[in-house]
C-alpha positions, 0 to 999 in steps of 0.5 A: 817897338813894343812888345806884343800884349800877353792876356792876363785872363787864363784860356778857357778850360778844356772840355774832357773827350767823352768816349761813349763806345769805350764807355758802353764796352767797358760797362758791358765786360764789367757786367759779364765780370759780375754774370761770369762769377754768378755761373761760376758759384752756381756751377760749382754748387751743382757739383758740391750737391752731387757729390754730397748726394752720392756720398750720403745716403738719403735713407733714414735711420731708425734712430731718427725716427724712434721718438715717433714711433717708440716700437720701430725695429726697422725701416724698408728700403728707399723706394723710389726718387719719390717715395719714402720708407715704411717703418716697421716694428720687430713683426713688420707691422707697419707702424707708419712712414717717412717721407722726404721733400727733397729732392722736390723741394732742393728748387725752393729756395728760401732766403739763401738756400733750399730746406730738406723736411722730415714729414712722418705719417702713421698706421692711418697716413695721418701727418704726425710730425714735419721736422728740417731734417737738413738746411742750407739756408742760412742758419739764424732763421733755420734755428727760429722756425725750429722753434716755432713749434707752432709753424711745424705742428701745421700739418699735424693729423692731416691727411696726404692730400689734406697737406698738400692742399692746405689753404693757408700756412702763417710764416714765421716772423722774422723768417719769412722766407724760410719758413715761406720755402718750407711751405712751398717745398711740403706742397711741391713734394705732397702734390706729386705723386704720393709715394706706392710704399706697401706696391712699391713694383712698376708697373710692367708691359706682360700687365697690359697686354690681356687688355691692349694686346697691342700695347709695347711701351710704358711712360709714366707721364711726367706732370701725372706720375700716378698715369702711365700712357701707353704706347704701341710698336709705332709709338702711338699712344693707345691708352693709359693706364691708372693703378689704385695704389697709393690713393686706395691704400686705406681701404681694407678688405679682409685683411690688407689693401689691394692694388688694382690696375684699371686700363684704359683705351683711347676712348678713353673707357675702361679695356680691362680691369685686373688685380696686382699685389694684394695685403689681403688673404691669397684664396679671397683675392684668388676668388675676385682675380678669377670672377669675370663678372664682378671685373666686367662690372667697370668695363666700359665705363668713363673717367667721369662715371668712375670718380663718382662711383659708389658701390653701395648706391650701385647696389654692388654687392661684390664677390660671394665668399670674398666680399670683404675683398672685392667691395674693397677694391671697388670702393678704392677704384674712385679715389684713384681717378680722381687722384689721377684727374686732379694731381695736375691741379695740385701740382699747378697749386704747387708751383704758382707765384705767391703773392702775399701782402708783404711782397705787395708792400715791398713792391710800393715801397719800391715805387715810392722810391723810385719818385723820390729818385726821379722826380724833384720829389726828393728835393722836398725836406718833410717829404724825404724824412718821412719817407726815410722813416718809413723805410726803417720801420717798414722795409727794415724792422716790419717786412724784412725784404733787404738785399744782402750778400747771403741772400745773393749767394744762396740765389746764385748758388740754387735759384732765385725764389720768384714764387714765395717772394716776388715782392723780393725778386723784384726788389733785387732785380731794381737793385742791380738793373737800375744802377746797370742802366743809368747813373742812379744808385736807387737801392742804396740811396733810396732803399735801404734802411741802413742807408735812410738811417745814416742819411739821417744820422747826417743830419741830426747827429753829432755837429763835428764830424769827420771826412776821409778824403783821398786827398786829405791827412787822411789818405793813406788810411782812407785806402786801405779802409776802401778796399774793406768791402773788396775783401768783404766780397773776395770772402763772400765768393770764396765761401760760396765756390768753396762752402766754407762754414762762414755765416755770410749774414754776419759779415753784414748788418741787415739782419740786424732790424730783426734782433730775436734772429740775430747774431752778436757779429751782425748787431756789431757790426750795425752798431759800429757801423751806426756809431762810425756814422754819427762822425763819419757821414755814410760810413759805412756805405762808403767803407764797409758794405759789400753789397754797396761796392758790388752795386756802386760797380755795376753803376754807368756813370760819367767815367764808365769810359775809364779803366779804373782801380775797381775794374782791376780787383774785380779781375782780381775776384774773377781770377780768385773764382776760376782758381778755387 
């Protein structure tokens, strides 16, 4: 008998089960890791910033304020959220007044965080300095646009309205962002309501009720605070109501401004007309109070009417034996209406999306490496070079918009800046959707300008080079360098919950393009991370970016269906978060 024949040739390899449920759930729980942890920072600095508010008083010192007003003795109380503080000298004339931008401004963020801004007016209400009074942004670029005295003294000798419609502010190089966020955040806080310091009082319901007997609520509107809508015992609105103060404070009578308040009913024309607190001398204002005629005179009319009011065209000659006064009042009631019809227009102004030329070349740099990420187009050797060149001297040392973990924390912590920087916004949002939705890793392959300058350190640099392998002599080394950026991460989060005073930029090269505002951490670590590149290929993508490994996690890729070691050290991260 013979023996059965055994095959020499080896049976066919067998296929790996691919499992596309598991895979799609697993890839959903390590996103809801990642959207857990972004809650958690931003949760716990909503509760760092309320307890930091409470314990600290936004009231200015006079110290802070005697290098603009030598003669300052002291300052009034805080008024209101929207106000500011009068500063006075030993006699309590009023020399000028302080204004906040926060707490208006604590939305506009800049590159990790928002900016509090000092903007002092004088006797004239004449811009006389902008100062960063407090920052959470982060330090390099907030210690540059103090520097730039030029960036700072924009506003100065503008009027309130002229500054919060300013056409154009130039940003400071090297802190775009920053310096883009002050901006915003000066318009946001001037296109509000401007601060009634000499009539800080409410206004109170027994005030409306001689001119709409059947007024019974008071609503300051909430996108035109300088107009209170009225309201009667149904809660039907029956009017509004418009005071003088604080577009007319400028306009003197004998002695002082006078705060008149105009009433309005659902016409809308003026029910009544009456004076409140008054600057001026008490017998003069008492004659306008008590003369009927010279009120009656702007009962009846419109809005339009009475934004184009010039009492000296109307021939209004005012209140004999308190003409100073009364012409006064008269001159200020224009002012204000077209105060109250055009805040919204400020405000809208304000809080637009800013489109600049630098977020509109971030965005085209973005479309171009999108086609060299999915098209054959990246397999063109001349094409891809000067396409890596370009990103290092445009995306890098030029425009700036780079994603870091600084700029991740100050987003999560405060906001994203959709409106001072779009082109960014995006940017990010491609980083982090793109990997999330298919195998392409497009912001590290083919936006980064570290990674296209390493890309062509592989090419051109020294011939020998090394390769760290699981696998090889290597090994035991090559693990523990990968957990680098692991705890790169477990630092950057613990520093975001807890607010530990580390310089997140510094644990990171990016900053690195911009030498004026960089540290000697973060020109270390680019040059050893450039150096170690040279011999090692990519390495510090591979060993030593936070922001690479975060990006890489999100990744879907043909082992997503795997529980892996990076799965665990991100549970690992999201139980360091919940215990701090």
């Amino acid at each position: 008998m013979t023996s059965p024949t055994i095959p020499t040739s080896s049976a066919p390899r067998q296929r790996v089960r691919r499992r596309p449920v598991r895979a799609i759930l697993l890839h959903i729980l390590r996103l809801a890791l990642f959207a857990i942890i972004i809650l958690l920072i931003h949760q716990k600095h909503q509760e760092f910033e309320s307890r930091r508010l409470a314990a600290t008083s936004s009231a200015l010192s006079v110290d802070a304020l005697l290098s603009l007003f030598p003669s300052a003795a002291r300052l009034s109380d805080s008024v209101t959220e929207r106000g500011g503080q009068m500063v006075l000298d030993q006699d309590g004339k009023l020399l000028g007044y302080a204004v906040q931008s926060a707490p208006q401004s604590d939305r506009v963020v800049g590159f990790s965080g928002s900016t509090n801004v000092l903007i002092g007016f004088d006797a004239q209400e004449r811009v006389v300095v902008v100062r960063i009074l407090h920052s959470r942004d982060t330090r390099e670029h907030v210690a540059h646009v103090e520097r730039h005295e030029q960036f700072l003294a924009t506003w100065n000798g503008l009027s309130w309205d002229e500054a919060a419609r300013i056409p154009k502010v130039d940003a400071v190089s090297g802190a775009t962002l920053t310096s883009l966020a002050i901006v915003e955040g000066l318009t946001l806080r001037l296109g509000g309501q401007r601060p009634s310091l000499r009539f800080p009082d409410d206004l109170q319901i027994h005030e409306i009720t001689p001119h709409l007997p059947a007024a019974v609520t008071l609503r300051p509107r909430a996108d035109q605070p300088i107009v209170t809508d009225i309201f009667d015992h149904e809660d039907r609105l029956i009017g509004f109501a418009i005071r003088t103060t604080p577009a007319a404070d400028s306009e003197i009578g004998y002695q002082g401004p006078t705060d008149t308040l105009l009433v309005f009913d659902s016409s809308p024309k003026v029910a009544g007309m009456s004076l409140r607190k008054s600057y001026d001398n008490d017998p003069y204002v008492g004659y306008v109070r008590d003369e009927a005629s010279f009120t009656g005179l702007f009962v009846g009319r419109s809005l339009p009417e009475l934004s184009k009011l010039d009492p000296k065209a109307e021939g209004i000659e005012g209140v004999s034996g308190a003409t100073m006064t009364s012409m006064a009042v008269a001159r200020g009631i224009a002012p204000a209406v077209r105060a109250a019809t055009d805040r919204s227009l400020a405000k809208k102004a304000a809080t637009a999306i800013s489109w600049k030329l630098r977020d509109v070349g971030t965005v085209l740099m973005l479309v171009l490496a999108s086609l060299m990420s999915f098209t054959r187009l990246r397999g063109i050797s001349w094409l891809r070079i000067t396409f890596q060149i370009a990103l290092i001297s445009y995306l890098g040392f030029l425009n700036g918009d780079l994603l870091s973990q600084a700029s991740l924390v100050g987003w999560a912590q405060a906001g994203i800046p959709w409106k001072t920087a779009p082109g960014l916004t995006l940017l990010t949002a491609a980083a982090l959707l793109v990997p999330a939705c298919s195998r392409t890793q497009l912001y590290c392959h083919q936006v980064c300008p570290l990674g296209a300058a390493q890309q062509l350190l592989v090419k051109h640099a020294l011939k020998r080079r090394y390769s760290i392998q699981p696998k090889s002599r290597w090994n035991k080394l090559s693990r523990i360098i990968q957990l680098i950026p692991f705890a790169l991460l477990a630092t950057v989060i613990a520093t975001a919950l807890k607010h530990w005073p580390i310089n997140l930029v510094a644990l990171e090269p990016f900053d690195a393009f911009h030498v004026r505002i960089a540290g000697v951490a973060t020109l270390s670590v680019a040059v050893i991370g450039l150096l170690t590149s040279a011999l090692v290929p990519m390495a510090y993508c591979r060993y030593g970016c936070p922001t690479g490994a975060m990006l890489s996690y999100l990744r879907f890729h043909s082992r997503s269906d795997c529980w892996s070691a990076r799965d665990s050290l991100a549970v690992a991260l999201l139980v360091l978060a919940c215990l701090l």
